[in-house]
C-alpha positions in Angstrom: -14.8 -40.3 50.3 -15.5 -38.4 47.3 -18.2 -38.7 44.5 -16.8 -38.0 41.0 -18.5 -38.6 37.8 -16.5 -37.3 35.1 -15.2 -39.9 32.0 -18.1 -42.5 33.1 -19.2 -43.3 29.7 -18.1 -40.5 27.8 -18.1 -40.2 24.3 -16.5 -37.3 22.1 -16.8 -36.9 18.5 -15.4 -34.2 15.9 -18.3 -33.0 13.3 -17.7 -29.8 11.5 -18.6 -26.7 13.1 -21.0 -23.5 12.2 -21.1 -20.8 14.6 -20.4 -22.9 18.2 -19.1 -21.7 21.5 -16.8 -24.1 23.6 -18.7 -25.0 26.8 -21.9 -24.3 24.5 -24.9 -26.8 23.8 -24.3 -28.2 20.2 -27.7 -28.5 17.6 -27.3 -30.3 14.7 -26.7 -27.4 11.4 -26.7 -30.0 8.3 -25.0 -33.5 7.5 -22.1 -34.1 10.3 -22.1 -30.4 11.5 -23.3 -28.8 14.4 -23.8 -25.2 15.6 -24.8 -23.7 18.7 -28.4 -24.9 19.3 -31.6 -23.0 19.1 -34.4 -23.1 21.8 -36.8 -26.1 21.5 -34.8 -28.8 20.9 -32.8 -32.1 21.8 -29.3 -31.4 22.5 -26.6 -33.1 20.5 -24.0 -32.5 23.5 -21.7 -29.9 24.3 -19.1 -28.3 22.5 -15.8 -29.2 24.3 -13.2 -27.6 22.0 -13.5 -25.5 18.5 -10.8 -25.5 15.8 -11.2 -23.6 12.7 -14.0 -25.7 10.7 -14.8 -28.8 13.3 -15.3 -29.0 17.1 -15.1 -31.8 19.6 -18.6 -32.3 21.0 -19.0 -34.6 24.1 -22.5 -36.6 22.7 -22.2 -39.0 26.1 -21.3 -39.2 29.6 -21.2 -36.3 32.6 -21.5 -32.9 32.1 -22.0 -29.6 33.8 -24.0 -27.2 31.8 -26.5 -24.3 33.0 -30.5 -24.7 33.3 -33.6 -22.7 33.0 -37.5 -22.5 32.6 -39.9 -22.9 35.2 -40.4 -25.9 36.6 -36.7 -26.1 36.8 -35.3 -29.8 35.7 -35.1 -32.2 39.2 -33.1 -34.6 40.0 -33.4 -38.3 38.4 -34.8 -38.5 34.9 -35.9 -35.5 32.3 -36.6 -34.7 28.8 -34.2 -31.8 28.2 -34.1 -29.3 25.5 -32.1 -26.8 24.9 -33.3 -23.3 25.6 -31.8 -21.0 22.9 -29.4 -19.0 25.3 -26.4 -22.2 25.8 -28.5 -24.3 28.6 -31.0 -26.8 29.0 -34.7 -26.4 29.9 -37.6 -29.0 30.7 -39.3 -30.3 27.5 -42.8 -28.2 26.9 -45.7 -29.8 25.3 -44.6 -30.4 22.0 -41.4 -30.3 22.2 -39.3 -33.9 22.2 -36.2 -33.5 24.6 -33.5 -35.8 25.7 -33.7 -38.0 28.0 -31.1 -37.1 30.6 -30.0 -38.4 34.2 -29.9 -35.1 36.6 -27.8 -36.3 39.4 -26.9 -32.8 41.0 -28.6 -29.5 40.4 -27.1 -25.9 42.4 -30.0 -23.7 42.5 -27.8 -20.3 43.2 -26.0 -20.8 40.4 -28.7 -22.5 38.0 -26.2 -25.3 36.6 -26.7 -29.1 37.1 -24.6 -32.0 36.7 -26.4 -35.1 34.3 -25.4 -37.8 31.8 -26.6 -37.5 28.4 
């Protein structure tokens, strides 16, 4: 038997779009728009898809994204935010992150699989 997560719970939305990359971590930019996050804070989601002005952004459910920062995130609960370069990082003191269920993390390749 096989585990698979993806659609548990997700949730997609379309907000307008600033400058976003699809499979990028989404910050909000202004009222109902979103651009590709800067370091230091909670993610929105993750950009899914990007047409012209507005861009699908997964808000909830299983994703796969990339991680960094030292201690690296573990698995089970953390406060994630994002860390400026399209991943997620460990919340620093003062810094409010998500909190996020880490349920696979691949050390090689410095990606991990969680629900926001």
């Amino acid at each position: 038997m096989s585990v698979e997560f993806g659609g548990m719970g997700s949730m997609v939305v379309t907000m307008k779009a600033a400058a976003v990359t699809t499979g990028g971590i989404a910050g909000m930019d202004g009222n109902d728009t979103v651009r590709n996050a800067n370091g230091g804070v909670a993610p929105v989601g993750v950009v899914l898809n990007k047409r012209n002005n507005h861009a699908a952004v997964q808000i909830r459910g299983y994703v796969r994204v990339k991680y960094s920062g030292s201690p690296a995130p573990v698995l089970g609960w953390n406060r994630l935010v994002t860390d400026g370069a399209g991943g997620l990082r460990p919340e620093q003191t003062g810094e409010t992150g998500r909190a996020c269920l880490v349920v696979n993390l691949n050390t090689e390749e410095k990606t991990m699989g969680l629900f926001l």
